[in-house]
MMTF fields as JSON, N, C-alpha, C and O atoms, coordinates in Angstrom:
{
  "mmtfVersion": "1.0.0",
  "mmtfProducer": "UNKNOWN",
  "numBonds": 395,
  "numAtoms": 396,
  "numGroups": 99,
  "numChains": 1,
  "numModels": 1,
  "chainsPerModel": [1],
  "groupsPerChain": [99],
  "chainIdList": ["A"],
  "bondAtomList": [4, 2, 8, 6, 12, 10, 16, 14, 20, 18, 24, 22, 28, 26, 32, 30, 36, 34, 40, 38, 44, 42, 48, 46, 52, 50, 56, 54, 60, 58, 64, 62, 68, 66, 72, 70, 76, 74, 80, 78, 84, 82, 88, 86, 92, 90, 96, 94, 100, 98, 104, 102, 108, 106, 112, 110, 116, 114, 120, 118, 124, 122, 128, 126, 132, 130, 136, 134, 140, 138, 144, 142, 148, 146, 152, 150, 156, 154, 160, 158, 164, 162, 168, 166, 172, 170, 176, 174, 180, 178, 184, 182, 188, 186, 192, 190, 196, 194, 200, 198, 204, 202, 208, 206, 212, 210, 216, 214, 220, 218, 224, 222, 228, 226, 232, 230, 236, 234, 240, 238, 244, 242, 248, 246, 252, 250, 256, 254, 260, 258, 264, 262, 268, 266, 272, 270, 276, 274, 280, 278, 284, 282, 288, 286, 292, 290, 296, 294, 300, 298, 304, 302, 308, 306, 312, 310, 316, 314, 320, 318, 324, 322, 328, 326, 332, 330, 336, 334, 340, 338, 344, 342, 348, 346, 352, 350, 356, 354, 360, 358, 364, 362, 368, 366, 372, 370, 376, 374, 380, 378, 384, 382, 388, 386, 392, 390],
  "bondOrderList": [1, 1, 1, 1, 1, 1, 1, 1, 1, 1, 1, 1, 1, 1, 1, 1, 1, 1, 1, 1, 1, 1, 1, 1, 1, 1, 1, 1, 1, 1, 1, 1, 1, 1, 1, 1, 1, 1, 1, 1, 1, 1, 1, 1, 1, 1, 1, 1, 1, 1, 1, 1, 1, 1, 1, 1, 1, 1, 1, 1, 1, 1, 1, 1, 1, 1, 1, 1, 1, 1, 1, 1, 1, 1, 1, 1, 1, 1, 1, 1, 1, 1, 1, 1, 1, 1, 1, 1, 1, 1, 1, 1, 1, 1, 1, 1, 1, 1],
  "groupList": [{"groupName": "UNK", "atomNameList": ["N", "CA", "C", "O"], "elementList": ["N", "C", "C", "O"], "formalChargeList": [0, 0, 0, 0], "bondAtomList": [1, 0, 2, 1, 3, 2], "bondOrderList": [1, 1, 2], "singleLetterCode": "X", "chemCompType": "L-PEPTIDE LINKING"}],
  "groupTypeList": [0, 0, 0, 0, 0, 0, 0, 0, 0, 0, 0, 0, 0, 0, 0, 0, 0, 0, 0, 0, 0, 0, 0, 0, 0, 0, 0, 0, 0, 0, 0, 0, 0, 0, 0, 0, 0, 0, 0, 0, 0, 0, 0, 0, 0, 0, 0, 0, 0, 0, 0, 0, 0, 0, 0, 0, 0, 0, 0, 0, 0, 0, 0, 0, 0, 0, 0, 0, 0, 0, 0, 0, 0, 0, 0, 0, 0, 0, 0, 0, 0, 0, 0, 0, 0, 0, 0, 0, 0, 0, 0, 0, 0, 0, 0, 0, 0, 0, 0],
  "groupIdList": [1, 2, 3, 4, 5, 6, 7, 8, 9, 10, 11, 12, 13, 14, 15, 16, 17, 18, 19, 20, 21, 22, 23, 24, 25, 26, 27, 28, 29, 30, 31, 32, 33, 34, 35, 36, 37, 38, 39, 40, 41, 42, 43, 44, 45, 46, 47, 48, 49, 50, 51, 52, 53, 54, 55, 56, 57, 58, 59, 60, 61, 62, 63, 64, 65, 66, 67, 68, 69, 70, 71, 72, 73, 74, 75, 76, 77, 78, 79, 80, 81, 82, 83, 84, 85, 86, 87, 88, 89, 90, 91, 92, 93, 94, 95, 96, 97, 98, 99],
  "secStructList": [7, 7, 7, 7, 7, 7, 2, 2, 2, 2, 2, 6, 6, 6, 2, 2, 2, 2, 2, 6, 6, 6, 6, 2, 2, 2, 2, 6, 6, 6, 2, 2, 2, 2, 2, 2, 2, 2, 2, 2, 2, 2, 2, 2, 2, 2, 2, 7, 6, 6, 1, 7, 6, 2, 2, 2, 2, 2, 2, 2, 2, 2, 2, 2, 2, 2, 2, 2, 2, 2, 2, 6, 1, 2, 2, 2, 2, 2, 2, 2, 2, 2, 2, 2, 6, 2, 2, 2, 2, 2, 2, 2, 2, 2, 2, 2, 2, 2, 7],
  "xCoordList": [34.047, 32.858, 31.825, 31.51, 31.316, 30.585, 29.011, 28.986, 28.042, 26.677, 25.877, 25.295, 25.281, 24.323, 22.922, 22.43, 22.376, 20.86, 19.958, 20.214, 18.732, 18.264, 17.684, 17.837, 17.306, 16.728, 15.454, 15.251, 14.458, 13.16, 14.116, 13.953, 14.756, 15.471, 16.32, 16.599, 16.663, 17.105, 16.026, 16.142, 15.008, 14.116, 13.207, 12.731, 12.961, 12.188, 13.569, 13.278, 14.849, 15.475, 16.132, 17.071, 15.837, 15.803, 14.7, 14.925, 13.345, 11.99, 11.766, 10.961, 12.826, 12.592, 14.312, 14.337, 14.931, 15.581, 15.347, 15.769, 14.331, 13.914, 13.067, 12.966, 12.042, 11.275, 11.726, 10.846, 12.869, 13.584, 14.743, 15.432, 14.681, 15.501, 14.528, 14.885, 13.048, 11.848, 11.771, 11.632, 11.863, 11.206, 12.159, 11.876, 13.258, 14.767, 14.266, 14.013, 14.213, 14.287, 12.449, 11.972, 11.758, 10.493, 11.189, 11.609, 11.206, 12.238, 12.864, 12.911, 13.985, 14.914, 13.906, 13.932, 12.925, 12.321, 11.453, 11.283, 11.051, 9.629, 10.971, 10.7, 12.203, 13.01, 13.551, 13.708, 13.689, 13.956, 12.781, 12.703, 11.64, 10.046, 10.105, 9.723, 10.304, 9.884, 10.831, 10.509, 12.369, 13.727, 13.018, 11.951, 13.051, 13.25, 11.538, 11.454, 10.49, 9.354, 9.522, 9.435, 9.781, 9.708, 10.926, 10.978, 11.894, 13.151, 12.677, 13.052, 11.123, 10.469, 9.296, 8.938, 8.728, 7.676, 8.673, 8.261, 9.585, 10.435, 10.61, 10.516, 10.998, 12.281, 10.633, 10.642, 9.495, 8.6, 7.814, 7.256, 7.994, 7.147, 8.048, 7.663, 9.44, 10.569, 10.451, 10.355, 10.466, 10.642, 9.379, 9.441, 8.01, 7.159, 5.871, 5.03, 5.699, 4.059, 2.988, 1.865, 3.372, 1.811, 1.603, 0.386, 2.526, 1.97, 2.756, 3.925, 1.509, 1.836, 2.028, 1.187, 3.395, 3.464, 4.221, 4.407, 4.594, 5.017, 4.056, 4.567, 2.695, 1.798, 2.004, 1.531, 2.541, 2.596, 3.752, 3.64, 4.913, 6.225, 5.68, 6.242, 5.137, 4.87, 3.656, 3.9, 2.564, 1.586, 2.032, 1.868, 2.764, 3.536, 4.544, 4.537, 5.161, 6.024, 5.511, 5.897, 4.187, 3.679, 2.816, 2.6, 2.148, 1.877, 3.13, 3.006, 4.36, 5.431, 5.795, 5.944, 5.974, 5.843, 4.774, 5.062, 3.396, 2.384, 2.381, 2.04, 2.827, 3.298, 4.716, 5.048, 5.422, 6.47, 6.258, 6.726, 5.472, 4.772, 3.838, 3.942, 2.857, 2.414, 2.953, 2.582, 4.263, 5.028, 5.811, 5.985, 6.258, 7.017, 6.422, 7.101, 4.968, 4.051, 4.722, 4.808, 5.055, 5.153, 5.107, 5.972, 3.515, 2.693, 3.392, 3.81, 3.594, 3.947, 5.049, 5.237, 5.926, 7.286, 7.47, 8.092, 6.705, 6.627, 5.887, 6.239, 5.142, 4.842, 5.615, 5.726, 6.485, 7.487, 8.524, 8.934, 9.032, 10.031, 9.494, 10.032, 8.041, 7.839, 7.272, 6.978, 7.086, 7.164, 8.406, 8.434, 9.692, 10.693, 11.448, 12.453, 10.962, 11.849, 10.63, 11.065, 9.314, 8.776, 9.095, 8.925, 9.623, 10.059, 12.13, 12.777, 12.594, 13.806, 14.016, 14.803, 12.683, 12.16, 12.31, 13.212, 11.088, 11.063, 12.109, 12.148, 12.923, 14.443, 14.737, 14.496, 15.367, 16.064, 15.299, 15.927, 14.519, 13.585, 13.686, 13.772, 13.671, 13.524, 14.965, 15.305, 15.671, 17.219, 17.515, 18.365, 16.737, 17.029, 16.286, 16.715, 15.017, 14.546, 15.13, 14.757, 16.042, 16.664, 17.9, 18.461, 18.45, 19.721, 19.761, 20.831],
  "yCoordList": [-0.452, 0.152, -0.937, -1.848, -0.642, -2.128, -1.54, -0.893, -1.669, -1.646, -2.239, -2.789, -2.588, -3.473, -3.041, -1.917, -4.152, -4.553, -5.227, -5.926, -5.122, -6.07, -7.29, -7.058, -8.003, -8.997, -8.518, -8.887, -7.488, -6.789, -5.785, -5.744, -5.319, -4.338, -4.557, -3.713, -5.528, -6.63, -6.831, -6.605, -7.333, -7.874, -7.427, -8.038, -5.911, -4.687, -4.001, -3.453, -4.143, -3.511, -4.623, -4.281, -5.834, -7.002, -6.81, -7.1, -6.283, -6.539, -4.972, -4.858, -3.398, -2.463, -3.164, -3.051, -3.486, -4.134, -4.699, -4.356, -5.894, -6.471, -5.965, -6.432, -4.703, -4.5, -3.176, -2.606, -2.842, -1.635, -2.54, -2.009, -3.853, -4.702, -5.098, -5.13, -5.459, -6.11, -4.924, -5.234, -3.394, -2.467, -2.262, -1.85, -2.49, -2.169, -3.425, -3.212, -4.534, -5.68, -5.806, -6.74, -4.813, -4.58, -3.641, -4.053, -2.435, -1.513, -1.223, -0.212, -2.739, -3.01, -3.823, -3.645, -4.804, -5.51, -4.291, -4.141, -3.596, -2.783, -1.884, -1.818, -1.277, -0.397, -1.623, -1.347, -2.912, -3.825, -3.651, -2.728, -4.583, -4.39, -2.975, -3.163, -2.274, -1.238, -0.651, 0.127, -1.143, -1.143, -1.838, -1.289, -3.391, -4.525, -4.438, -5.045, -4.038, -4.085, -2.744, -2.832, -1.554, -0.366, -0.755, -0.221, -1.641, -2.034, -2.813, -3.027, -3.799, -4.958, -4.572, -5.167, -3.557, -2.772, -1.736, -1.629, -1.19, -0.996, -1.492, -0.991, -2.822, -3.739, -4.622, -5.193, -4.456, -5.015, -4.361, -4.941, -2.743, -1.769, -1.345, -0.977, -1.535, -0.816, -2.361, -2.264, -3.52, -5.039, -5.486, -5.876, -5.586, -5.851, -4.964, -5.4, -3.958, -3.756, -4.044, -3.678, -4.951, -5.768, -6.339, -6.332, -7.361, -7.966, -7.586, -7.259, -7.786, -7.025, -8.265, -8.538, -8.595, -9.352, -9.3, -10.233, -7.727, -7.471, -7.65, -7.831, -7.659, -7.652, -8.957, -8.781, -10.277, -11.006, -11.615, -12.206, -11.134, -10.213, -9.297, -9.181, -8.969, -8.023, -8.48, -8.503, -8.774, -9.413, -10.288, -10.149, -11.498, -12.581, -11.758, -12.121, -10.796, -10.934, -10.121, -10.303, -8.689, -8.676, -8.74, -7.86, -10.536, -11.44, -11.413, -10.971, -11.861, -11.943, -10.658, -10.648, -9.63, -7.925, -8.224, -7.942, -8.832, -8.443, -9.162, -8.732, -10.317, -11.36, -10.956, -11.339, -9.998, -9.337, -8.342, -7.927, -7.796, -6.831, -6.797, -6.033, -7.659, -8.401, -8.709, -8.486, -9.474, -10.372, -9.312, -9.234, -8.449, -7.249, -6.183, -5.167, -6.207, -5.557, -5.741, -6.803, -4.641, -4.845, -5.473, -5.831, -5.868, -6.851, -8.204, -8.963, -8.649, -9.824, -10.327, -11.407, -8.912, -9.256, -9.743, -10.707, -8.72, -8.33, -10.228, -10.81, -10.941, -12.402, -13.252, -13.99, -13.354, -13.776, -14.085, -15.24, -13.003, -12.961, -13.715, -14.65, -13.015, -13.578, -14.754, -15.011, -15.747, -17.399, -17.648, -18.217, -17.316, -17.763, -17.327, -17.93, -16.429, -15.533, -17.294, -18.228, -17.253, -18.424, -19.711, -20.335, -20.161, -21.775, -21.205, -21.819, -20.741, -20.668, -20.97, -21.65, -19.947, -20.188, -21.699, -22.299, -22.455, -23.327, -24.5, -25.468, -24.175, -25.208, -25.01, -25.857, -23.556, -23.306, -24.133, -24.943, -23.901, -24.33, -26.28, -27.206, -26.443, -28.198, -28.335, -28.918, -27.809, -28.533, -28.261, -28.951, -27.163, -26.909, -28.17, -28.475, -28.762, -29.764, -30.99, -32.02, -31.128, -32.425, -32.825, -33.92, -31.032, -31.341, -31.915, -32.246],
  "zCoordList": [17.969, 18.516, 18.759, 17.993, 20.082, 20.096, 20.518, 21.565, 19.98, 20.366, 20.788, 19.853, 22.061, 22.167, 21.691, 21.787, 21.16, 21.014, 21.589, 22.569, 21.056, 22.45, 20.78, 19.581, 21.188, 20.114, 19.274, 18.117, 20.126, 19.757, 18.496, 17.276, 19.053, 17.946, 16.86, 16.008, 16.898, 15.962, 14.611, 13.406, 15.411, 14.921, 13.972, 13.016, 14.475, 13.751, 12.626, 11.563, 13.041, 11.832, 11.093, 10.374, 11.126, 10.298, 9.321, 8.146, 9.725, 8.753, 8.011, 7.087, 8.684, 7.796, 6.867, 5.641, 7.224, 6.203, 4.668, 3.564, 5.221, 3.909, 3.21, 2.075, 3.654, 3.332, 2.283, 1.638, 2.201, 1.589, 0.436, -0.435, 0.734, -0.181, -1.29, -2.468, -0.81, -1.548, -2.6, -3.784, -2.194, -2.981, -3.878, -5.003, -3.545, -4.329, -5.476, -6.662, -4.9, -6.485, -6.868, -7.514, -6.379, -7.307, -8.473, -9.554, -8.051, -8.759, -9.413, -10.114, -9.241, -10.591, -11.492, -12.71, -10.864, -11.931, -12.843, -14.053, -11.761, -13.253, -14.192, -15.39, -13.834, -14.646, -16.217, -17.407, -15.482, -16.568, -17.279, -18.09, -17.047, -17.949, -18.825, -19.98, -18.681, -19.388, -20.285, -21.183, -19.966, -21.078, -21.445, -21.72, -21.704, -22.599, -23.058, -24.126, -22.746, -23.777, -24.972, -26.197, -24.154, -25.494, -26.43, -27.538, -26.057, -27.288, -27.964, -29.117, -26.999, -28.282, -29.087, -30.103, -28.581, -29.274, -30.294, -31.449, -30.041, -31.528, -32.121, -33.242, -32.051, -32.817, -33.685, -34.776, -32.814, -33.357, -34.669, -35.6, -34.363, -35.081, -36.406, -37.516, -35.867, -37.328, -38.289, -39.512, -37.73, -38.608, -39.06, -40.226, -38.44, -38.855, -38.612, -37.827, -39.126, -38.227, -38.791, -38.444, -40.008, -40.175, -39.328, -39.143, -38.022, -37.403, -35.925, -35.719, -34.913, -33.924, -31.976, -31.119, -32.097, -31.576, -29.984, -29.203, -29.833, -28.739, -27.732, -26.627, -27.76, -26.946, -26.177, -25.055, -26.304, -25.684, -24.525, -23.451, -25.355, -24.168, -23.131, -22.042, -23.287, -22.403, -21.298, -20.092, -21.747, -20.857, -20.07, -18.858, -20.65, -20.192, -18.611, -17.435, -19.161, -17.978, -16.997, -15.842, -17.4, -16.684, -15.483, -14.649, -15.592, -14.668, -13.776, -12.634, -14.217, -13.026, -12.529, -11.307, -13.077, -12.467, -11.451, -10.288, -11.725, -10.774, -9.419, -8.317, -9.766, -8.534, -7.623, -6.501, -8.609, -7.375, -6.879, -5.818, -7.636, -6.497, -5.463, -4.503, -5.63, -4.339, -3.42, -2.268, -3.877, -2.894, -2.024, -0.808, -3.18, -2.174, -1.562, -1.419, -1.059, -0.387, 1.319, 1.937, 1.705, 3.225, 3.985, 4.785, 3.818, 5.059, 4.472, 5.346, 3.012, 2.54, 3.373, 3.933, 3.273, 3.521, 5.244, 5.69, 5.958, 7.513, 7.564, 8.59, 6.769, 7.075, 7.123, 8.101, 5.83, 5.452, 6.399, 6.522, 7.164, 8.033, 9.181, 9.775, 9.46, 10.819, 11.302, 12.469, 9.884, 9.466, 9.947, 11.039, 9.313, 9.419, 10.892, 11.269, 11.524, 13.274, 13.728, 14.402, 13.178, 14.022, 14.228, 15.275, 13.087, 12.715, 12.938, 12.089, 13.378, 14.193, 15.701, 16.359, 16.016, 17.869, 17.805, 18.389, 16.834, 17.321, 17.336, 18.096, 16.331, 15.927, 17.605, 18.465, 17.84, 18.953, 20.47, 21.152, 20.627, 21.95, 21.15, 21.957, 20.362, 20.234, 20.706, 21.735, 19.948, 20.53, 22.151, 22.713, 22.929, 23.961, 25.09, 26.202, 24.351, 25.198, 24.656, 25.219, 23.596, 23.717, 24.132, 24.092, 24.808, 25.176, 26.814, 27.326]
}
């Protein structure tokens, strides 16, 4: 079965592509964060709760939760791509004026 495309259409289901891949590995990251802190806020509260040290597991990786979620913001992503569709043009068009 053969379909043609045009490159515009390519292009737009290249960027709802990534942009449904970005939300997928936000997704898996926050479902991880929130296993692995309530197993360390247990493991913290049944072994010690004089002292309370999960708070820093957790803050810690929540900075990187917050930076992938930024990053996997739409518009981030919709930049991202269209840096890279830009610096391809231009590979392609350089080799075309040095051939």
């Amino acid at each position: 079965m053969s379909v043609e495309v045009t490159l515009e259409e390519f292009l737009e289901a290249w960027k709802e592509y990534e942009i449904k891949e970005a939300l997928k590995g936000f997704q898996f990251h926050l479902a991880a964060y929130i296993i692995v802190n309530v197993f360390l806020i247990f493991v913290n509260l049944w072994t010690s709760p004089g002292t309370i040290w999960f708070i820093w597991p957790l803050a810690g990786w929540a900075i990187g939760l917050a930076f992938h979620g930024y990053f996997s913001r739409p518009k981030q992503v919709i930049d991202s791509i269209e840096k890279k569709q830009s610096y391809i043009l231009r590979m392609v068009s350089k080799k075309k004026t040095t051939s």
